[in-house]
C-alpha positions in Angstrom: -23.5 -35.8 1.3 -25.4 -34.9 -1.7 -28.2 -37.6 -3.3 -27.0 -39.7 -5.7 -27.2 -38.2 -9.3 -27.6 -34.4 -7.7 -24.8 -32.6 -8.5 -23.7 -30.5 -5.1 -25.4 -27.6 -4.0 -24.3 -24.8 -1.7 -26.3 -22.4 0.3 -26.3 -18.5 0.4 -25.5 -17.3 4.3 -25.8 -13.7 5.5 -24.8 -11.9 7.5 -21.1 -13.0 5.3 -18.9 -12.4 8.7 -21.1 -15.2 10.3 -20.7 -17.5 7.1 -17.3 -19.5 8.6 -13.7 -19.8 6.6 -15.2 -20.9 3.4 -12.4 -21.9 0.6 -9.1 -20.6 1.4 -8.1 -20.2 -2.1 -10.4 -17.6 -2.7 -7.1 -15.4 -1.1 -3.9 -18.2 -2.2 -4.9 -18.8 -5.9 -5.3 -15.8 -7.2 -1.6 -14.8 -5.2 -0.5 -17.4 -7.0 -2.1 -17.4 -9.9 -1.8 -13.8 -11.2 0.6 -11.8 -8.8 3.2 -14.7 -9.3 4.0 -14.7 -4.9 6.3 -18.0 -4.7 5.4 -21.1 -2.2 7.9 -21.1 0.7 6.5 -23.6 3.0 7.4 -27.2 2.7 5.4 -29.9 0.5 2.1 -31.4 1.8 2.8 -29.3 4.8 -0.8 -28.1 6.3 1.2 -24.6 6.5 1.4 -22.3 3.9 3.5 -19.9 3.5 3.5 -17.4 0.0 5.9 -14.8 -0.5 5.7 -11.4 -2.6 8.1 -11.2 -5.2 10.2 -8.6 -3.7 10.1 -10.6 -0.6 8.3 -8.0 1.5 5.6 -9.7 1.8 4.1 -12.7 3.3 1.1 -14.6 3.8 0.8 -17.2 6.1 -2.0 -20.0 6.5 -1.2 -21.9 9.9 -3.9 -23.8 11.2 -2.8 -24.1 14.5 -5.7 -23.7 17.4 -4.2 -21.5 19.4 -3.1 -18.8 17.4 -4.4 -16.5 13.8 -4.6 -18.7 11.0 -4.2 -16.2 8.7 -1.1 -13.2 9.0 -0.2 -10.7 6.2 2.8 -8.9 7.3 5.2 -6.2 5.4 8.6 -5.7 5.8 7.9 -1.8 6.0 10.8 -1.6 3.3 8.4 0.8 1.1 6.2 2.3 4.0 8.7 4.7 5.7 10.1 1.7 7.2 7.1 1.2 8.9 6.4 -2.7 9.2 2.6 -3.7 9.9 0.5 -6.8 10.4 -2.8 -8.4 9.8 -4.2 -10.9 11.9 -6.8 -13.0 11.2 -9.1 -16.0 13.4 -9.7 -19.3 11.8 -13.2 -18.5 11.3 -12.6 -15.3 9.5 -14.6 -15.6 5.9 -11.8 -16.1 3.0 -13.5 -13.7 0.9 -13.2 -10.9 3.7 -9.7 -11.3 3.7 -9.1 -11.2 0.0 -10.5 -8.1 0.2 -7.0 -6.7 2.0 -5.2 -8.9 -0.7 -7.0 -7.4 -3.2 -6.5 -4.0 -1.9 -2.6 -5.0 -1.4 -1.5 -6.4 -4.7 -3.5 -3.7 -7.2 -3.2 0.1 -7.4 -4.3 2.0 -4.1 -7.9 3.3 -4.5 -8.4 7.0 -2.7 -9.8 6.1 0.5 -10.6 7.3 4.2 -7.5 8.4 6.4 -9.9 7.1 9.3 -11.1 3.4 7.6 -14.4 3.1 10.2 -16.2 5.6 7.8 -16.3 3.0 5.5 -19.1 1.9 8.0 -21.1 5.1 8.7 -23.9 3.6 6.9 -27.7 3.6 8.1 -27.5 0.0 9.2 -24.5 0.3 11.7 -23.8 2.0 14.5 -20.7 4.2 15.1 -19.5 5.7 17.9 -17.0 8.8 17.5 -15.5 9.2 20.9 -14.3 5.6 21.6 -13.6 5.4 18.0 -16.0 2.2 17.3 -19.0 0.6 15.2 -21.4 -1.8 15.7 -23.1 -3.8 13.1 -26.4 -3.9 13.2 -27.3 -7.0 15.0 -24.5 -5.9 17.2 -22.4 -9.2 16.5 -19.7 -7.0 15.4 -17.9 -4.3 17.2 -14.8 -2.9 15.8 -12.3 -0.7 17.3 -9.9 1.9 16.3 -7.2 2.9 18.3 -5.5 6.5 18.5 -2.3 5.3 16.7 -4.2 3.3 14.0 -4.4 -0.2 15.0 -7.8 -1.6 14.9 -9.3 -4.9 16.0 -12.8 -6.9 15.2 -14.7 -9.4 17.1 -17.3 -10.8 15.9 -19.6 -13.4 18.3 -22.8 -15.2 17.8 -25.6 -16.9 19.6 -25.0 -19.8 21.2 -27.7 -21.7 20.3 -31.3 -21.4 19.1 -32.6 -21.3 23.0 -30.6 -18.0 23.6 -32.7 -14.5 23.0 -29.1 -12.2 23.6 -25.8 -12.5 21.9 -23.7 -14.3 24.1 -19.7 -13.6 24.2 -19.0 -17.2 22.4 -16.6 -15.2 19.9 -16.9 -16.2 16.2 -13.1 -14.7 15.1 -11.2 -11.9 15.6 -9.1 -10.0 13.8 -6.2 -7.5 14.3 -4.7 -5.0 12.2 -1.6 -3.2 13.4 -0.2 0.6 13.8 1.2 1.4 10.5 -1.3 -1.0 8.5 -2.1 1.3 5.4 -5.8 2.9 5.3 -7.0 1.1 2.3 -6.4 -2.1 3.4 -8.1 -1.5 6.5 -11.1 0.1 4.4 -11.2 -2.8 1.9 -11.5 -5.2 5.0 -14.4 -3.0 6.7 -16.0 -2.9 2.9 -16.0 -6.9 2.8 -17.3 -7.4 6.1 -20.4 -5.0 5.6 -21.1 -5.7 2.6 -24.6 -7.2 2.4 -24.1 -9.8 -0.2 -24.2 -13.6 1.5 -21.7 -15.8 1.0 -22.3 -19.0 -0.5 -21.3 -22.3 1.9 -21.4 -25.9 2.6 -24.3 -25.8 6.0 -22.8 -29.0 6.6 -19.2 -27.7 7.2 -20.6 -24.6 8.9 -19.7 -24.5 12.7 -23.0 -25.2 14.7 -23.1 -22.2 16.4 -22.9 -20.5 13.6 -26.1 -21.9 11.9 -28.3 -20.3 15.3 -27.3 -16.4 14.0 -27.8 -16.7 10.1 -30.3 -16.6 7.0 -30.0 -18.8 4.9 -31.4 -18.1 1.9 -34.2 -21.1 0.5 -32.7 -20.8 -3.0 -30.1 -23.1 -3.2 -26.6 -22.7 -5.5 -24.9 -25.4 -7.7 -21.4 -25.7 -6.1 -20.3 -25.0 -9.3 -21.0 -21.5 -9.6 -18.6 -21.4 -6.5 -15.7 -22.9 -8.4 -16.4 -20.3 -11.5 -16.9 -17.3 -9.5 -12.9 -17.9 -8.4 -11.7 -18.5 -11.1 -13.6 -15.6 -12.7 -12.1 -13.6 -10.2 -8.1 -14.9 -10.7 -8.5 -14.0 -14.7 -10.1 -10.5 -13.4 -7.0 -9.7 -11.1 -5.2 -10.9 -13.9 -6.4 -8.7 -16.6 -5.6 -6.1 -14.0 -2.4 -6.5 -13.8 -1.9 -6.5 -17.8 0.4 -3.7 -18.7 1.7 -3.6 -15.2 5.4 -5.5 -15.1 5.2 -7.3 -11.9 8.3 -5.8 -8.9 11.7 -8.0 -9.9 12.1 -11.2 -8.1 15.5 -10.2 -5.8 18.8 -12.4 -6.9 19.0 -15.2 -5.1 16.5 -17.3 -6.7 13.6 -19.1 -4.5 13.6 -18.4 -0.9 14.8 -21.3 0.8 12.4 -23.9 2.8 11.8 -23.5 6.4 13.0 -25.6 8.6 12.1 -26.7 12.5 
């Protein structure tokens, strides 16, 4: 807890794909707040569940322990009928997956047909024949397969006695066939980017703590709370000019039920 009469301060963690979940509304709110995707999970429920206006697409938050909290799925209604999928770990930094949300909900940028060039930079390592990369600490390897799905893991040490990385597995994330490229590419972008992330060290998994920097410089919690809302008016100036897709008749989608 902070000292009485400091106001809260957060710390800046890199590498960001060792930072932990961080505040899931950095991908919910701004969904919410500027794309208009309706709530379809029930009240207080620790699930949520936000739906696209056209209803073809869906995010899910399900903090279950033994499966991806995170899924972003598609219908395949406007992809050639081609449905995909994104998975994502518990662990998985919320600002890495706004990056596919991101990607998803504003006009698609030219990008790579093959998404892992998005990592052919001097600090990683890729690999053309098995189709993989490496970042540079070699935390993170991730894998493209021939009919386009990919999948990341990411691990850390397991504690500060350790000189290797161990196979202790931070998250994991999979994408699958038919996921479009820039999606993919706006994922890779977020998780090699070299910007930290800013976090709570006291809500960061232990493990976690053994393979990061953390920067001396602290940050008032504050400029957290800004920085996303700054970034639900930016998507929302965005979209300005750009009539959002018809909500289907019907009305709200119904609650699910057990």
């Amino acid at each position: 807890m902070s000292e009485p009469g400091k106001p809260p301060v957060l710390a800046q963690v890199a590498p960001r794909y060792l930072a932990g979940g961080g505040d899931p509304r950095w991908v919910t709110a701004p969904l919410q707040q500027a794309f208009r995707w309706r709530a379809a999970h029930l009240p207080l429920s620790p699930v949520v569940r936000l739906t696209s206006r056209d209803h073809q697409t869906e995010l899910l938050l399900n903090p279950s322990p033994d499966e991806h909290w995170w899924t972003l799925c598609h219908t395949g209604a406007d992809n050639d009928g081609k449905a995909w999928t994104m998975r994502f770990g518990a662990r998985t930094p919320a600002e890495i997956i706004a990056a596919a949300a991101d990607a998803l909900t504003t006009p698609a940028a030219v990008s790579p047909t093959d998404p892992l060039q998005v990592l052919e930079q001097p600090s990683w390592h890729r690999s053309i024949l098995d189709h993989r990369a490496y970042s540079p600490d070699e935390f993170v390897t991730v894998s493209r397969h021939s009919l386009g799905a990919v999948h990341i893991k990411v691990t850390a040490f397991d504690g500060p006695w350790s000189s290797e990385p161990t196979d202790r597995t931070a998250w994991q994330a999979y994408f699958s066939d038919h996921t479009p490229p820039h999606l993919v590419t706006a994922v890779l972008a977020g998780l090699s980017s070299p910007e930290p992330l800013l976090r709570d060290e006291k809500e960061m998994a232990t493990f976690l703590r053994y393979s990061v920097g953390i920067a001396r410089e602290r940050v008032p919690a504050q400029q957290a709370e800004d920085a996303l809302w700054a970034r639900i008016d930016r998507l929302t100036a965005s979209r300005t000019g750009q009539p959002l897709p018809p909500q289907p008749p019907g009305g709200p989608l119904p609650h699910r039920t057990r």
